[in-house]
C-alpha positions as CSV (number, residue, x, y, z in Angstrom):
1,X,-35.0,9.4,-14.1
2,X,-33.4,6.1,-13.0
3,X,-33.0,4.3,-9.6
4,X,-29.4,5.5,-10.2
5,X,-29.8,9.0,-10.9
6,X,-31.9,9.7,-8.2
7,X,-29.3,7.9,-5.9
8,X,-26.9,10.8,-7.2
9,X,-29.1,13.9,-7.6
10,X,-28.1,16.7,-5.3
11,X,-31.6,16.1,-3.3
12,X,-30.8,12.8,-2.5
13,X,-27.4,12.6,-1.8
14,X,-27.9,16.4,0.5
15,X,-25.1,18.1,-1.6
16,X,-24.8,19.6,-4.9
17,X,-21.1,17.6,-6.4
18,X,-20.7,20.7,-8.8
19,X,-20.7,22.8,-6.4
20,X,-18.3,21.3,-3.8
21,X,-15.9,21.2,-6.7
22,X,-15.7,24.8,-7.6
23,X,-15.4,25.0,-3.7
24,X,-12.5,22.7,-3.4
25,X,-10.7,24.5,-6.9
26,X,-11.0,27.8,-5.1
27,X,-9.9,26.5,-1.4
28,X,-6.5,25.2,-3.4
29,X,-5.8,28.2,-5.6
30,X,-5.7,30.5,-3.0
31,X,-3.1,28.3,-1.0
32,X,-0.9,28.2,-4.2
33,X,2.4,29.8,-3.6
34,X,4.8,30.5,-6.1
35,X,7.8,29.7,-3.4
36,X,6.4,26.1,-2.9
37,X,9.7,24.7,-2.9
38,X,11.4,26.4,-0.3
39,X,8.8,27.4,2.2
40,X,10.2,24.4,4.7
41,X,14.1,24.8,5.4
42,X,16.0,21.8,6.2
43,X,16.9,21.5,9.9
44,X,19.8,19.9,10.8
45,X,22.3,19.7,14.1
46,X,24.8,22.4,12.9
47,X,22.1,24.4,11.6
48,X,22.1,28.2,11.6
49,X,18.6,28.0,13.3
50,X,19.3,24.9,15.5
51,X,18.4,26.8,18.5
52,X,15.2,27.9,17.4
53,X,13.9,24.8,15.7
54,X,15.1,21.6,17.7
55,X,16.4,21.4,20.9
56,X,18.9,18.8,22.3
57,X,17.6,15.9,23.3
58,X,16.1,17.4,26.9
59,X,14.9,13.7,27.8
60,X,18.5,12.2,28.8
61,X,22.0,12.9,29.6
62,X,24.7,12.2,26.6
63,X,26.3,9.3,27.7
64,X,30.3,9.2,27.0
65,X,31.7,6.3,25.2
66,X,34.9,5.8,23.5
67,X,34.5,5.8,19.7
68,X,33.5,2.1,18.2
69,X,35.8,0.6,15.1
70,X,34.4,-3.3,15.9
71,X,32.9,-5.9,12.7
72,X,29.2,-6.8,12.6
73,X,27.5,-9.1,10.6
74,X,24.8,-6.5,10.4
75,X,24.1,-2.5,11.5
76,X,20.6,-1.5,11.4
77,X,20.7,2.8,11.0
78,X,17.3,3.4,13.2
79,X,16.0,2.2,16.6
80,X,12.2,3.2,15.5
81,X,9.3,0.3,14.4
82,X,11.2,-0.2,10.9
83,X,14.8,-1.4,13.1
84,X,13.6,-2.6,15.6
85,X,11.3,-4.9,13.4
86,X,14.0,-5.8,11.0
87,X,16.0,-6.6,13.3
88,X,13.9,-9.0,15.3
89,X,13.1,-10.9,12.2
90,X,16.7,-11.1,11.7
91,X,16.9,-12.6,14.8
92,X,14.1,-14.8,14.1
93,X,15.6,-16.3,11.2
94,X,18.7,-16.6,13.1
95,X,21.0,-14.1,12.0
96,X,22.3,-12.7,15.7
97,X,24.7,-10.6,15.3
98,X,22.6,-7.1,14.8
99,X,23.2,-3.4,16.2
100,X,21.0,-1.1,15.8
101,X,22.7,2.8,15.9
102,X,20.1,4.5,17.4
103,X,20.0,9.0,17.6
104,X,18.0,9.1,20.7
105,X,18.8,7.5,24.4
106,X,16.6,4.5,23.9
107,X,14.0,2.8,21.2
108,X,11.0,4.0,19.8
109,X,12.3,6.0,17.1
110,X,9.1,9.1,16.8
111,X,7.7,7.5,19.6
112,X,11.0,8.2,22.1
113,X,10.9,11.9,20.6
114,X,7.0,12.8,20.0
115,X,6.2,13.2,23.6
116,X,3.8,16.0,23.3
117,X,0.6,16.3,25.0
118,X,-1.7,14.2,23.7
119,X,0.0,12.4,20.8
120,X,-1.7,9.2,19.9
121,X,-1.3,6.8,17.7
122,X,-4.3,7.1,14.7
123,X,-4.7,3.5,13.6
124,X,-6.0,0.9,16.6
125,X,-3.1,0.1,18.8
126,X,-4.3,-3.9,17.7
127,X,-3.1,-3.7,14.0
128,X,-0.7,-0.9,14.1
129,X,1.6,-1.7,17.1
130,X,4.1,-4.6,16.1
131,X,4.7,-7.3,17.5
132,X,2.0,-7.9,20.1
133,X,1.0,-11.3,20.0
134,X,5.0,-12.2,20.1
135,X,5.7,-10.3,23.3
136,X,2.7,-11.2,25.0
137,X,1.0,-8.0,25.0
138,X,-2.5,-6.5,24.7
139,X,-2.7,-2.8,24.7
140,X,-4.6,-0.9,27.1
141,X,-7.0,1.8,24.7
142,X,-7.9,0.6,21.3
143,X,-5.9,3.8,19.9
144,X,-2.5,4.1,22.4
145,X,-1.1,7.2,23.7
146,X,2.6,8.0,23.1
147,X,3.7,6.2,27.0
148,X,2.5,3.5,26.6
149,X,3.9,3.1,23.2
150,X,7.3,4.3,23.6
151,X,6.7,1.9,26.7
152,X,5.9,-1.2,24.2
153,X,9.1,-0.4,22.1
154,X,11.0,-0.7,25.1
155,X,9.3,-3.9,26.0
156,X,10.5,-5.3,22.2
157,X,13.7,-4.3,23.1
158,X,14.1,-5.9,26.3
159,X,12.1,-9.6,24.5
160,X,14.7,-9.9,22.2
161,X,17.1,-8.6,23.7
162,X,18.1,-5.9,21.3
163,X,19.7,-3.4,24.2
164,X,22.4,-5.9,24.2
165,X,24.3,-4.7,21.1
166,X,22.4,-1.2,21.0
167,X,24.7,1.8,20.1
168,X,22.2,5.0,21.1
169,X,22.6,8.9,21.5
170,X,24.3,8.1,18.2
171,X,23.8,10.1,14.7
172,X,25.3,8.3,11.6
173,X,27.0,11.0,9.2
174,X,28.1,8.7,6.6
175,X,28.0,5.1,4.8
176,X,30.4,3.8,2.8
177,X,31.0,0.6,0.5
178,X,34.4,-0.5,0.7
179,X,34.9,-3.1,-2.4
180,X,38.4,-4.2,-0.6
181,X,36.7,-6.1,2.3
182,X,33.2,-6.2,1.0
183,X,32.4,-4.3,4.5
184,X,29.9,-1.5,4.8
185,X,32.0,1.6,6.7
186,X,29.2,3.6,8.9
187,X,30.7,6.7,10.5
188,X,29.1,8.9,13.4
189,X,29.0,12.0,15.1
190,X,30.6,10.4,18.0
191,X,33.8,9.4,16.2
192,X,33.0,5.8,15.3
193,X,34.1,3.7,12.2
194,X,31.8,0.2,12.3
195,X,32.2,-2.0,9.9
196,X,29.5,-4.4,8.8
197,X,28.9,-7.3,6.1
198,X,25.4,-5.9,5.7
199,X,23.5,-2.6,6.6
200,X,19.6,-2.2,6.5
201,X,18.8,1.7,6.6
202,X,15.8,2.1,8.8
203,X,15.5,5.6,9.2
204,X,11.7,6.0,8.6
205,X,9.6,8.4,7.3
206,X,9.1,10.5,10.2
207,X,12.8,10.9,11.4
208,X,13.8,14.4,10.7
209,X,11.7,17.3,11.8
210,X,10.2,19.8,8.8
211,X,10.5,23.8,9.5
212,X,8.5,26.5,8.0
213,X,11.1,28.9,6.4
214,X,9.6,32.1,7.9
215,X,11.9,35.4,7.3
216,X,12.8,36.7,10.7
217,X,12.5,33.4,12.9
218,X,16.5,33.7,14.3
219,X,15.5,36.5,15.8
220,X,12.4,35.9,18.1
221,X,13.9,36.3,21.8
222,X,11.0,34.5,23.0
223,X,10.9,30.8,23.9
224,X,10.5,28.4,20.6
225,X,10.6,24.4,20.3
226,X,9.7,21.6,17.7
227,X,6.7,19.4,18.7
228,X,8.9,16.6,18.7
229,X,11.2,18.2,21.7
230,X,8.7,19.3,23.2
231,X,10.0,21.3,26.0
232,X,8.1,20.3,29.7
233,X,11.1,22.5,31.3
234,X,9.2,25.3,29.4
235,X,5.6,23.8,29.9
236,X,5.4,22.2,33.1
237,X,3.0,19.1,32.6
238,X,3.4,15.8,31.4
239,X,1.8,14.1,27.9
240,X,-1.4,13.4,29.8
241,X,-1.7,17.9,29.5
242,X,-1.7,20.3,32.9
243,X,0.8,22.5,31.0
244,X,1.1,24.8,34.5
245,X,3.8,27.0,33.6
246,X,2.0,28.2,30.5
247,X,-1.0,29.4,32.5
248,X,0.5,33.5,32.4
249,X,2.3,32.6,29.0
250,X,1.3,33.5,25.0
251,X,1.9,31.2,23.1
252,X,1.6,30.6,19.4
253,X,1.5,27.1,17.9
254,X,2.2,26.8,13.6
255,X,0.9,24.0,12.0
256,X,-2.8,22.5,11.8
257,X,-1.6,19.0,10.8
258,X,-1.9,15.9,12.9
259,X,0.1,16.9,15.4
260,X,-1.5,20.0,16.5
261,X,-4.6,18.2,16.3
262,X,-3.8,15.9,19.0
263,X,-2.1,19.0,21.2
264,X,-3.8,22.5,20.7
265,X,-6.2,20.7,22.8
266,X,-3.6,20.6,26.1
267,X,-2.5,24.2,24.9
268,X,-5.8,25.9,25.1
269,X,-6.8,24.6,28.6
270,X,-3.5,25.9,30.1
271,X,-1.9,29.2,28.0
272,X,-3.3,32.8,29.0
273,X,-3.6,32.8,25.3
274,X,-3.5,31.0,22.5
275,X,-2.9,31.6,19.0
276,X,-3.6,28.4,16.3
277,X,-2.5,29.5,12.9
278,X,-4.1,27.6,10.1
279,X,-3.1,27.4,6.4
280,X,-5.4,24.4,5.7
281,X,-7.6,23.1,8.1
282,X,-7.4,19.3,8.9
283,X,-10.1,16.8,8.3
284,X,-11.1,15.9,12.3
285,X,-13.5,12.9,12.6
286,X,-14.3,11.2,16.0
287,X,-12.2,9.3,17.6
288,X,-14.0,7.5,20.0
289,X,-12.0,5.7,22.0
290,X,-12.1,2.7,24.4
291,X,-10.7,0.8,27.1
292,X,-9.7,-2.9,25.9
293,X,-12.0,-5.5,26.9
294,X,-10.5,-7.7,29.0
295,X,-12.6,-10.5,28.4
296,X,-12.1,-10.1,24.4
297,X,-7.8,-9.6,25.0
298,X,-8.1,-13.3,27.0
299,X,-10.4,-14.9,24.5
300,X,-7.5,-13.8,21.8
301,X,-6.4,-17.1,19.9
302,X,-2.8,-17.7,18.2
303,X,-2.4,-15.8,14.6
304,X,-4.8,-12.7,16.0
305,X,-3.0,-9.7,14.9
306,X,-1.8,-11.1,11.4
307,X,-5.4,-11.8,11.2
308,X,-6.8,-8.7,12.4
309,X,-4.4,-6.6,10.3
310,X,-4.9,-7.9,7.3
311,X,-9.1,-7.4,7.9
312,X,-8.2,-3.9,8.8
313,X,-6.3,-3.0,5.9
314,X,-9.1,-5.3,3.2
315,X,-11.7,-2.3,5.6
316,X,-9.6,0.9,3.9
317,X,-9.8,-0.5,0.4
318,X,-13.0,-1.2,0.3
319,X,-13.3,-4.8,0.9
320,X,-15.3,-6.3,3.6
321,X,-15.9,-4.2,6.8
322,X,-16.3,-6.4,9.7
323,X,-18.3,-5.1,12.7
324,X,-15.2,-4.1,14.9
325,X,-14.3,-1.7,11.9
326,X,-17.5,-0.5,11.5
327,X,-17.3,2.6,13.7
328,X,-13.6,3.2,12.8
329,X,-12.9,6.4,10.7
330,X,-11.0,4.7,8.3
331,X,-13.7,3.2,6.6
332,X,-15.9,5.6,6.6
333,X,-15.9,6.7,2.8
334,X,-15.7,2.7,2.2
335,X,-19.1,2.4,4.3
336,X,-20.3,5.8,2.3
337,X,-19.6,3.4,-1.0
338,X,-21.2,0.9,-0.1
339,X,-24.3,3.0,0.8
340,X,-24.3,4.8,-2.1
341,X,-23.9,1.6,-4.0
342,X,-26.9,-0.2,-2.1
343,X,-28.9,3.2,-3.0
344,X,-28.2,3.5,-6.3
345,X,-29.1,0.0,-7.5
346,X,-27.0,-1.8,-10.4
347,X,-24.6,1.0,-11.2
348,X,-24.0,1.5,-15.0
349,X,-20.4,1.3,-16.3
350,X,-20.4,5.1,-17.3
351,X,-21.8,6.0,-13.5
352,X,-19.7,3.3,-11.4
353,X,-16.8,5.9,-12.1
354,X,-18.4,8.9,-10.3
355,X,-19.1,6.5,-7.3
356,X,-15.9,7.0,-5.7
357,X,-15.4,11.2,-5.2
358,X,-19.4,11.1,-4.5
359,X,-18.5,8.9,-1.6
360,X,-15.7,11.1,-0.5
361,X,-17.7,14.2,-0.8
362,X,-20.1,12.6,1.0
363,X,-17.8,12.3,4.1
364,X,-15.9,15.2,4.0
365,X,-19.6,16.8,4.3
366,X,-20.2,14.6,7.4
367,X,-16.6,15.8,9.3
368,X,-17.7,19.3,8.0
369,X,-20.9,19.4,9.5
370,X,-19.3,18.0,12.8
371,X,-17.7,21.2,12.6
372,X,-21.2,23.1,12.8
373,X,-22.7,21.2,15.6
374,X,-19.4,21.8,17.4
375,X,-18.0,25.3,17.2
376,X,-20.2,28.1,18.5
377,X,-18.9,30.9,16.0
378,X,-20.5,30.2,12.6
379,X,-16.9,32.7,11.1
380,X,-14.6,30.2,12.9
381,X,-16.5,27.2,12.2
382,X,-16.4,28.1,8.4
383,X,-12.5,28.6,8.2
384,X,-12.1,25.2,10.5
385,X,-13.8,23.2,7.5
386,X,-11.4,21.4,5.0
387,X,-13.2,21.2,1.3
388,X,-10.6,19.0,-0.5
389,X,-11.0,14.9,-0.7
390,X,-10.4,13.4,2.5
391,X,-6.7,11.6,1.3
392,X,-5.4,15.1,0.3
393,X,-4.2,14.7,3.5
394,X,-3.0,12.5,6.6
395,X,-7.0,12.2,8.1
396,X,-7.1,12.9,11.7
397,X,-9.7,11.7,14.6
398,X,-9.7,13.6,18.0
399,X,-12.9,14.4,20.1
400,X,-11.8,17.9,22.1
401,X,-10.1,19.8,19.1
402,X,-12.8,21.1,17.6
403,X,-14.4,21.8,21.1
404,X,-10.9,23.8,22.1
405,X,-12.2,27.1,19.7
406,X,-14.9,27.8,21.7
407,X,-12.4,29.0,24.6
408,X,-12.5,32.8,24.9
409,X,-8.6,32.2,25.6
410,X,-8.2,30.4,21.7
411,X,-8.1,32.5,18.8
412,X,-7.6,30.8,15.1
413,X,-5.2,33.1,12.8
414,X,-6.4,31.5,9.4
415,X,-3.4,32.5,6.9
416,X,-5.1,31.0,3.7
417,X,-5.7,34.3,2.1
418,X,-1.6,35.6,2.2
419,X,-0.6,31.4,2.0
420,X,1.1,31.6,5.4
421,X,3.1,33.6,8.5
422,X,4.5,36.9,6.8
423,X,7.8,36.8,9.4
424,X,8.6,36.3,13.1
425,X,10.0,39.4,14.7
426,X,11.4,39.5,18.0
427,X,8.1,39.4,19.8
428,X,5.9,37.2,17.8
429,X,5.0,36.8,14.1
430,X,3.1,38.7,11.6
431,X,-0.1,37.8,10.4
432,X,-2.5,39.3,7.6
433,X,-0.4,42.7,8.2
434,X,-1.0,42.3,12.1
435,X,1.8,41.6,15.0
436,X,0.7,39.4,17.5
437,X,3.2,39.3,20.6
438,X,3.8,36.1,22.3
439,X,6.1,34.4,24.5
440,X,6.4,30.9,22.9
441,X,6.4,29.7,19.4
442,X,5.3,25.9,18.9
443,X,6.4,24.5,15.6
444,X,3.9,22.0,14.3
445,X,5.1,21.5,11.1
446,X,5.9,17.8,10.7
447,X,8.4,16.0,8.8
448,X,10.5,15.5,6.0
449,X,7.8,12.9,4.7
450,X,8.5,13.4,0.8
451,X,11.3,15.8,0.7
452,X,14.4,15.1,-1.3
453,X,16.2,11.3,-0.5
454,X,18.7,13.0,0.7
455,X,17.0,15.7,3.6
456,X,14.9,12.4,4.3
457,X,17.7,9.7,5.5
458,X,19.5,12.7,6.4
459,X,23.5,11.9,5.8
460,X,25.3,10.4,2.7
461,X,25.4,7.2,1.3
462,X,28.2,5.6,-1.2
463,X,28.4,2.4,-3.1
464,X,30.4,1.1,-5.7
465,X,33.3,3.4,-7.3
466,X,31.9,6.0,-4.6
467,X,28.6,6.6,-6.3
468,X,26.2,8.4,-4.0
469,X,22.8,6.4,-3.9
470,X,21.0,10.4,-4.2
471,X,23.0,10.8,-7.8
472,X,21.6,6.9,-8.7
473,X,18.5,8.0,-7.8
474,X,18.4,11.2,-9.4
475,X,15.3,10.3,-12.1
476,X,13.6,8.9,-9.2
477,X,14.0,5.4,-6.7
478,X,15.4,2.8,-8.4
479,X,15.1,-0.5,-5.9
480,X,14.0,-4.2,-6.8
481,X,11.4,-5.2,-4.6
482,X,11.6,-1.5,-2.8
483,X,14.9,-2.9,-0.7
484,X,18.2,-3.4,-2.7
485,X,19.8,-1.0,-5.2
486,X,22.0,-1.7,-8.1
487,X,25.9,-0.5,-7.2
488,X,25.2,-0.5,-3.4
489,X,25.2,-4.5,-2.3
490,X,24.2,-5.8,1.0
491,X,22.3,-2.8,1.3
492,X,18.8,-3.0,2.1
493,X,16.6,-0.1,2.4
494,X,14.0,-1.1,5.1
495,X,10.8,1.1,5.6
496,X,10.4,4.8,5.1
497,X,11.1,5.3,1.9
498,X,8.5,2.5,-0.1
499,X,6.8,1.5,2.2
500,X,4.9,4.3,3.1
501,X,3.4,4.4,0.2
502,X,1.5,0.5,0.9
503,X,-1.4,1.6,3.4
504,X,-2.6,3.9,6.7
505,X,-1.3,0.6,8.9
506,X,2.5,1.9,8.1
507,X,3.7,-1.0,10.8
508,X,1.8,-4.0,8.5
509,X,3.7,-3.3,5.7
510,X,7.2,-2.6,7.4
511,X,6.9,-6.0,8.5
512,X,5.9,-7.2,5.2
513,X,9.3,-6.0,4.3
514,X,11.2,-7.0,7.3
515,X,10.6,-10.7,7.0
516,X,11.6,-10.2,3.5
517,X,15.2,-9.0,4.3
518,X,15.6,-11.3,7.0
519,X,14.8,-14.6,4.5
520,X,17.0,-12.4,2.2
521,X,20.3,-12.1,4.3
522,X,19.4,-15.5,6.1
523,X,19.7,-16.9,2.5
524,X,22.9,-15.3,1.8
525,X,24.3,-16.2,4.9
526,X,23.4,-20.2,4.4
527,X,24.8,-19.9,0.7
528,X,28.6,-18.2,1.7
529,X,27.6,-15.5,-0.4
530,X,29.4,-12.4,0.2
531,X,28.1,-9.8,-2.0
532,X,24.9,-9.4,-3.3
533,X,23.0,-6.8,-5.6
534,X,20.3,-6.6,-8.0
535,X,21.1,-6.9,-11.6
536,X,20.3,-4.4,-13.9
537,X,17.7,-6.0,-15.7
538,X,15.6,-6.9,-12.3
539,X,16.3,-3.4,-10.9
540,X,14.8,-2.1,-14.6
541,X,12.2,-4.1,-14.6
542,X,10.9,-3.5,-10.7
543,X,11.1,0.5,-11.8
544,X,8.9,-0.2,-14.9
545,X,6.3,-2.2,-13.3
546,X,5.8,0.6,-10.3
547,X,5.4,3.3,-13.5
548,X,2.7,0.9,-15.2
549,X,0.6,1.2,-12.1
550,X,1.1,5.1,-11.6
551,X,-2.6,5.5,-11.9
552,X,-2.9,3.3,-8.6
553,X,-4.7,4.8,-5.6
554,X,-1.1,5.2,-3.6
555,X,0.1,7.1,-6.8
556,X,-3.5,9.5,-6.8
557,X,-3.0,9.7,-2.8
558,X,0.4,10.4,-2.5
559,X,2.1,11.1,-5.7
560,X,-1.2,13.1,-7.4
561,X,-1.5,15.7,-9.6
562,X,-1.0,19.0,-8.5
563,X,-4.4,19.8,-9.5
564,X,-6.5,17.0,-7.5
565,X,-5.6,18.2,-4.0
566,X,-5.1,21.2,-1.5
567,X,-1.3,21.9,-1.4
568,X,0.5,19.9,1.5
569,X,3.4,17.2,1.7
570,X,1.4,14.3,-0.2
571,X,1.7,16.4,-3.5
572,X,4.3,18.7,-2.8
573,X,3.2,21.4,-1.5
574,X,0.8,21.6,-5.3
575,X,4.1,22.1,-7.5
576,X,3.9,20.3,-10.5
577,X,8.0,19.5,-9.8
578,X,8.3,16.4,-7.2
579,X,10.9,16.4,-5.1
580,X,10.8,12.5,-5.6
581,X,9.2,10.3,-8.5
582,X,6.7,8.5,-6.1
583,X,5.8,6.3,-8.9
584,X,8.9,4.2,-8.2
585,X,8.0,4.0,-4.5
586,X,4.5,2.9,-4.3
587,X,3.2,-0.8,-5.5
588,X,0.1,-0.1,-7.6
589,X,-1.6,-2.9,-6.9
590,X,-1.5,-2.5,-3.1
591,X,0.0,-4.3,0.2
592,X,-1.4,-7.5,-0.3
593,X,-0.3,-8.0,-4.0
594,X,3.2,-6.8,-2.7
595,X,3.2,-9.5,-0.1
596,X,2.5,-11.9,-2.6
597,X,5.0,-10.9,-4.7
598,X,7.5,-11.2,-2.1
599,X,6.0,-14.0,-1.0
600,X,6.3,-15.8,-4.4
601,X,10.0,-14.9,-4.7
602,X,10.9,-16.2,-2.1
603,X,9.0,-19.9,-2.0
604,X,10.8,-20.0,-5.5
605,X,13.7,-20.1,-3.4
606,X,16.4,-18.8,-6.4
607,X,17.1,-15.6,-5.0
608,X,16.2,-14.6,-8.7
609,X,17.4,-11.2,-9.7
610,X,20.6,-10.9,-7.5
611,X,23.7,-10.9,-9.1
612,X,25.6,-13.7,-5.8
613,X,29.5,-13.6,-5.2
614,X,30.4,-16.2,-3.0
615,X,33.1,-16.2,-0.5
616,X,36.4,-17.4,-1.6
617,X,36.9,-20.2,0.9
């Protein structure tokens, strides 16, 4: 036996591969369901089940305003990370005249509206918050909670001054080319008809709250919110947990996703009961963390976070992991490589490919046997493990979640076996055939992530000759460079949508793209041009370079079979039909040769691939 092969037997590695994949095959099949596709309803304001899903905004008072019908150089749809970065790099490159139409009373985008107990951002505050060495600021905890960053968007906003030409408490319900005046038309709940040269769509991925389309939920008389209104009228407490008012209260919470990780926690030390029901179980590492050093945060030299980012996200994929990432959860399967690598010896060619899923099974059987040295019932510790690779799924790191199941007040209602909650009566929901009666039903359920284009930005788009951007994109995105779309011109689609798909650090790569468009439409400006679109040929040939990469890791993440993963929102919900053709939204070859690209296109200075109309003068 070689060096190698003993590196990978079952003895030395403390697992048996074959056997963990029959495990993970089974786990999926039974969470198969043949109604995949319409087991999440959308929600949306005038929605049948408005009441029961989402709230009204229950953080501020609807301002009145008369309804706007001014001229902008530029309307930004979003006030979240992806607007509020585009639009100070507009500004940067001195292109003023922005508004950003914002839904809720203020920035932040998910961080004004997820104010549940306990939310947390799951990449270092360092690398994942923007803009930190321009405004000066050095967060408090190396991961932030949800104040203090909805409390650093504001701070953004008041730098540069972004509040100034701010339109909030505003829902756009339609955008429209008109080829007369070479204006953008965006129209809004609130009765206004802007008008703008250009319009960057920065709606992000996490914009529009996902519902579980359980039979029966119109008609629960109890009390029911979305995590992301969380209702502290209901609750009593604040995001830091003391949920008083729940302390004679049942309550249910749906969803075992990241954000029920970071709040079942505040639930179970305040409800008289609480129920957790669980289709899949999340992968829960540590999170361990930390107050900020003071002494490192003044010792901080120009260029930091650039720098620091760009080492975090070289850590995910493997490249070098320098000592402030060694205890970071990210990197633990790329630390698990490298062991397995040092183990092993020179890998053979034929081996080097098995390298990768023995290093994930490896960790996955490290945050499973967290789970045993955690919760006290062996059944409940059993049903809390998640046997599929560890980027099935968004990863999540909290150190009292696990702990939470060992309160005789906590019960876990696995659903795996009959794929999910039967129906919600009027007192509760239905189980595996049993009715459990509560007073509150907590919707954990997430987003519209990879749902349709159109249920993700959420209102209709039309370019040219009124062409809907969801009927251009029918056979999947079609972009150049992920940002401008043949037939809609001056249109840039910032965030959400591509970028997701470039790395964990979703902020990096946002700004990756918002420096982009802000050389872009600086360049336009400078050059009297006054419509601008990709050409067909550049728009072709961006959509078949993303489809020669689709074997890429963001394609096997996020796009992947249906077969290589546990049904969930990365591979929708395991149907073999996709909702959207990720292949034409990731970049194969990862951020960094995306910023290159970008990079390169733009030091060539020819705006190559736009088709330029210049302004008659």
């Amino acid at each position: 036996m070689t060096k190698t092969d003993q590196a990978f037997s079952s003895a030395a590695l403390g697992f048996d591969p074959e056997q963990l994949a029959e495990r993970y095959s089974a786990e999926r099949s039974k969470r198969l369901r043949e109604d995949a596709e319409s087991q999440f309803v959308e929600v949306s304001n005038d929605s049948p089940f408005a009441n029961a899903y989402l709230a009204n905004d229950t953080y501020s008072k609807l301002e009145e305003r008369d309804p706007i019908t001014d001229v902008r150089d530029v309307i930004v749809v979003g006030g979240g990370w992806v607007g509020m970065m585009t639009a100070t790099r507009l500004i940067q490159s001195g292109v003023t005249d922005v508004r950003i139409v914002e839904s809720g009373a203020d920035f932040g985008g998910t961080w004004y509206w997820n104010r549940y107990p306990g939310a947390q951002c799951d990449i270092e505050s360092y690398s994942y918050l923007p803009l930190l060495e321009e405004t000066g600021y050095v967060p408090k905890l190396r991961y932030s909670y949800a104040p203090e960053i909805f409390e650093h968007a504001q701070r953004i906003g008041k730098h540069f001054d972004l509040y100034k030409d701010a339109v909030f408490q505003t829902s756009v319900t339609e955008v429209r080319w008109n080829a007369d005046e070479a204006l953008w038309v965006v129209s809004t709940n609130r009765g206004d008809e802007m008008k703008a040269r250009y319009i960057c769509l920065g709606t992000g991925p996490a914009n529009r709250p996902r519902m579980p389309g359980i039979p029966g939920v119109e008609t629960f008389k109890g009390h029911s919110f979305h995590t992301c209104r969380w209702d502290y009228d209901y609750t009593g407490g604040t995001p830091n947990g003391d949920l008083e008012k729940l302390a004679n209260k049942k309550v249910a919470i749906i969803g075992t996703g990241a954000t029920a990780v970071q709040c079942v926690p505040a639930l179970g030390a305040s409800a008289e009961q609480l129920y957790v029901i669980q289709r899949t179980p999340s992968s829960v590492d540590l999170r361990n963390n930390s107050e900020t050093d003071p002494d490192w945060a003044a010792s901080l030299e120009p260029g930091w976070q650039a720098a620091r980012q760009k080492r975090f996200g070289e850590a995910l994929l493997g490249g070098t992991i320098d000592p402030e990432f060694e205890d970071e959860g990210w990197t633990r399967m790329a630390r698990n490589a490298r062991a397995l690598m040092q183990q092993a010896g020179d890998v053979p060619p034929e081996q080097l490919k098995a390298l990768p899923q023995l290093a994930d099974f490896k960790t996955m059987e490290q945050i499973r046997s967290r789970v045993d040295d955690t919760v006290t019932d062996p059944k409940v510790a059993d049903k809390l493990k998640a046997f599929y690779n560890q980027f099935c799924k968004r990863p999540t790191f909290n150190d009292d979640y696990l702990e939470t199941f060992n309160r005789p007040n906590v019960e876990l209602v696995d659903v795996s076996e009959t794929k999910g909650v039967e129906r919600i009566t009027e007192r509760g929901f239905v189980a595996n055939g049993h009715e459990y009666e509560v007073d509150c039903i907590v919707y954990a359920s997430g987003f519209e992530i990879t749902s349709s284009y159109q249920r993700r930005i959420g209102f209709p788009v039309y370019g040219v000759d009124g062409e809907s951007i969801y009927d251009h994109w029918d056979g999947g995105m079609r972009t150049m460079h992920g940002l401008m779309a043949r037939g809609f011109p001056n249109m840039f689609h910032c965030g959400g949508l591509f970028v997701f798909q470039l790395g964990a650090n979703y902020c990096y790569g946002v700004d990756v793209q918002a420096k982009h468009v802000a050389y872009t439409m600086s360049e336009l400006k400078k050059r009297n041009v006054q419509v601008a679109q990709p050409s067909a040929e550049a728009e072709q040939q961006w959509v078949d370079d993303q489809v020669s990469h689709e074997s890429s890791q963001a394609q096997l993440v996020l796009g992947g079979s249906p077969e290589s993963c546990t049904p969930g929102y990365y591979n929708q919900e395991g149907t073999a039909q996709r909702y959207r053709d990720v292949r034409m939204e990731s970049y194969g070859r990862g951020l960094g040769a995306y910023r290159k690209v970008l990079d390169g296109w733009r030091m060539a200075g020819e705006l190559d691939g736009l088709e330029l109309t210049t302004a008659q003068t």
